[in-house]
N, C-alpha and C positions, 0 to 999 in steps of 0.2 A: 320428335321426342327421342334422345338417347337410350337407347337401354343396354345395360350392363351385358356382355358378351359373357355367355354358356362360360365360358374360358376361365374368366377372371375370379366367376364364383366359384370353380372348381378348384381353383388356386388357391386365393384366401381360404377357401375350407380345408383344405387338404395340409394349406398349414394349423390355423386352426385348430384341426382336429388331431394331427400327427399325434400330441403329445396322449393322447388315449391310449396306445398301443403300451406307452410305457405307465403309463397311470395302472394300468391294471398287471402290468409285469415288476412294479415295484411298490413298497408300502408309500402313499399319500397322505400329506395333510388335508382335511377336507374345511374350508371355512365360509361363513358367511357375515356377508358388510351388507352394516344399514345405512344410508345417507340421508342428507336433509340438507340441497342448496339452494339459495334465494340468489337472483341476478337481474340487475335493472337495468339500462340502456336505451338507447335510441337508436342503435345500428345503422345510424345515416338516415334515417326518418323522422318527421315532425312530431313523432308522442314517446312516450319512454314507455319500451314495455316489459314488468314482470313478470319471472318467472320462477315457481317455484318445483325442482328435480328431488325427488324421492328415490335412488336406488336399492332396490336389492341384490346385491352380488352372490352368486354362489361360487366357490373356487375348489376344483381340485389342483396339488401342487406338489409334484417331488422334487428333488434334488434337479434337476435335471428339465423337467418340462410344467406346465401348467395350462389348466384350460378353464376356465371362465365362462358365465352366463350371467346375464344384467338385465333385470327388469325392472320396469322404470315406473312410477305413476311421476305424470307429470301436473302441474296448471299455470295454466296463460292468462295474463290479461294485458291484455293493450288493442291497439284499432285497426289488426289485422296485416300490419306492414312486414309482420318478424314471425317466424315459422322456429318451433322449437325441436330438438332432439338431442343427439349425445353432443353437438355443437347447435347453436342459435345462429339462425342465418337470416340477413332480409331477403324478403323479397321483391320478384321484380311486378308487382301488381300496385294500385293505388291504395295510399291509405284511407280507411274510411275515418267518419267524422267522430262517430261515439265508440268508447271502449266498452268491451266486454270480458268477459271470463271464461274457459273454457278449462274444461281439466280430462282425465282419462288416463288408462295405460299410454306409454310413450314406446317408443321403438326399443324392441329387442339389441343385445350384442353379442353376438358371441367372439370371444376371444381365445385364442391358444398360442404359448410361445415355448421354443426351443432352445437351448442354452448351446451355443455352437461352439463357442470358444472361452474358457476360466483358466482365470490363475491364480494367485495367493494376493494380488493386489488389482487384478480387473474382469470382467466378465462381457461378453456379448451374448446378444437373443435377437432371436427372430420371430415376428412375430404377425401373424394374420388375422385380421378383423371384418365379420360380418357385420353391418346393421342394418335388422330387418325392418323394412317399411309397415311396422303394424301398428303405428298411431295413426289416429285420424287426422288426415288429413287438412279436412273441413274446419273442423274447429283447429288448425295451426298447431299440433301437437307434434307435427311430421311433415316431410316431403309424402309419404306413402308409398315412398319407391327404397329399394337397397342400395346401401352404399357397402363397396369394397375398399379394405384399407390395408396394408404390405408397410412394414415400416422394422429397422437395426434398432433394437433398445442395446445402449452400451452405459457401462460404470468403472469408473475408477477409486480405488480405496488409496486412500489417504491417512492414517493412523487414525483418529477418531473424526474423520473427515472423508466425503465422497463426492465425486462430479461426474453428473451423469448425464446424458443426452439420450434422446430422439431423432431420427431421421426417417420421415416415411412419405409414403404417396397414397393419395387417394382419388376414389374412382366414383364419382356421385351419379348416379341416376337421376332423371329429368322428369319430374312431375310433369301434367299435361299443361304447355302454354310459355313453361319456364325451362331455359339452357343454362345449366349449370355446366362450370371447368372442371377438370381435374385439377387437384393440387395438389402442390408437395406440403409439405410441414414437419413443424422439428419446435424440441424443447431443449433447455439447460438449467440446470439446478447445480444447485451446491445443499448437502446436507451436513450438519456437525450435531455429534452425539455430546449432549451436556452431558449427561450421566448413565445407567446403567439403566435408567426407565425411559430419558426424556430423547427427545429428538427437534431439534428446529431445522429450518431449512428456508428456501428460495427457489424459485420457475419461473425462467420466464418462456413462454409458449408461441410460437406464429404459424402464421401458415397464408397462402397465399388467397386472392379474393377467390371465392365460387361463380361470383357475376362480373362477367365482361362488365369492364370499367367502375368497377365497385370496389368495396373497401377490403382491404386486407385485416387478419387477426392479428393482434398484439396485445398479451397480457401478464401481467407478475402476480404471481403469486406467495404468500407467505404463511409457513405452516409450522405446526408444532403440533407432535405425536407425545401420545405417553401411553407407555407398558403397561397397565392395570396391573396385569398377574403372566405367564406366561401364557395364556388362552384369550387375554383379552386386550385391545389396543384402542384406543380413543384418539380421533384427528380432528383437529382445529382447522380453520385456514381462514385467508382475507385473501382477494383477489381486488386489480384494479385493472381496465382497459387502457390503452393507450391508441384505441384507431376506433374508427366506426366499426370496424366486422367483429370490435369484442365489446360485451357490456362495460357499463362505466365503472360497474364495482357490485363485489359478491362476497357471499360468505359462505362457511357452509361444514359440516361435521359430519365425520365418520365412526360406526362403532363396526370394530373387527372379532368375533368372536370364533375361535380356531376350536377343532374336536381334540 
C-alpha cells in the first residue's frame, strides 16, 4: 500500500496555506458557496451508479492570494464498483449484485492559491490541494486515504472574453488492497461575459486513469453564472462524460454569497 511521503504534505500545505500570512496582512473577502450535484455513470462497470455532492465552501480571498475549505455531505447508490469523493473513481474490486445507498460527510479539501504572475490582460496562480480521507470508506464515500494535488491555474482576457487553463499533478494514496497512479490533469475553458450580470462558458476537463489499465477522465462542461446583486452569484452547469473514468452526464448549482 502506497503512502503519501511526510514531503509532499508538507508541500501542498505549505502552498495551501502560504496565502494566510497575507490574508491576515491585508483586507479579505470572506465567502461562502453552497452546492447541490447529481452524476450518473457506469465508470467502466456493469450498474450505473449515482451520486449525489453537496458542498459547503468557505473562502478567504485577497487581491493576491486565497485559501479555501470544502465540506462535503455526500450519497451513493450503486453496487459498490465506484468509490466517491472530490473525483468518482472505479474500483479495482468485484461488483456486487444488488444496489444500495449510502450517504455521510465526504472528504475534506483544502485549498490555497498564490498569484505569481498578472497583467492587464493575463494572470497565473499556484496552487496546492489537500484531500483529506475522512469519508467512510466502507460505505464508498472515499478512498479513506489523502490525496495531494500541485497544479498552474493560468487566464487570459480577451475583451468580454477569457481562456483559461489547468495544469496539475496528483498524488493518490492507496486504500488497503488497491494501487492507484499518480496523474497529471489539466482543464480549458472559454468564458464570455453576455452582460454586466450574466456569464456563460465551456470546460472541458482530463486527467489521466488512477488504475493500471483503466480508463482515463474526459468531460465538457456547460455553465452560466449570474450576478444576483454584488454579494450574491448563482451557477448553473450540465456536464457530459466522454470515457469510462467520467460519469455519462451531471448537473448541478451553485450559490455564492460574499460578506
Amino acid at each position: 500500500m502506497k503512502k503519501i511521503p511526510l514531503l509532499a504534505h508538507y508541500f501542498a500545505g505549505a502552498i495551501a496555506l502560504a496565502p494566510v500570512m497575507s490574508i491576515y496582512a491585508a483586507e479579505a473577502d470572506l465567502s461562502v458557496s453552497l452546492g447541490a450535484e447529481y452524476t450518473t455513470g457506469s465508470y467502466g462497470t456493469s450498474t450505473d451508479t449515482d451520486i449525489w455532492y453537496f458542498p459547503v465552501t468557505l473562502k478567504y480571498q485577497t487581491a493576491t492570494d486565497s485559501l479555501a475549505l470544502t465540506v462535503p455531505y455526500v450519497s451513493v447508490e450503486g453496487s459498490g464498483g465506484v468509490v466517491a469523493g472530490d473525483r468518482a473513481m472505479r474500483r479495482n474490486v468485484p461488483v456486487g449484485t444488488s444496489r444500495q445507498t449510502n450517504s455521510g460527510l465526504g472528504d475534506f479539501v483544502l485549498a490555497g492559491s498564490h498569484k505569481i504572475s498578472e497583467s492587464t490582460s493575463s494572470r497565473m496562480d499556484l496552487t496546492g490541494k489537500i484531500k483529506f480521507g475522512t469519508a467512510d470508506k466502507n460505505d464508498n464515500l472515499g478512498t479513506g486515504e489523502d490525496d495531494i494535488s500541485v497544479q498552474l491555474d493560468m487566464e487570459k482576457y480577451l475583451d468580454s472574453n477569457s481562456v483559461y487553463g489547468t495544469v496539475g499533478y496528483k498524488i493518490l494514496g492507496d486504500p488497503p488492497g488497491v494501487t492507484f497512479r499518480n496523474v497529471l490533469y489539466g482543464s480549458l475553458g472559454l468564458s464570455h461575459k453576455l452582460d454586466a450580470a450574466q456569464t456563460a462558458g465551456v470546460e472541458w476537463y482530463a486527467q489521466q486513469a488512477a488504475l493500471s489499465g483503466g480508463p482515463a477522465s474526459s468531460e465538457l462542461t456547460l455553465y452560466l453564472s449570474n450576478k444576483v446583486d454584488k454579494k450574491t452569484k448563482v451557477t448553473g452547469y450540465l456536464l457530459k462524460g466522454f470515457s469510462d473514468g467520467s460519469p455519462d452526464w451531471g448537473f448541478g448549482v451553485v450559490l455564492k454569497l460574499t460578506q
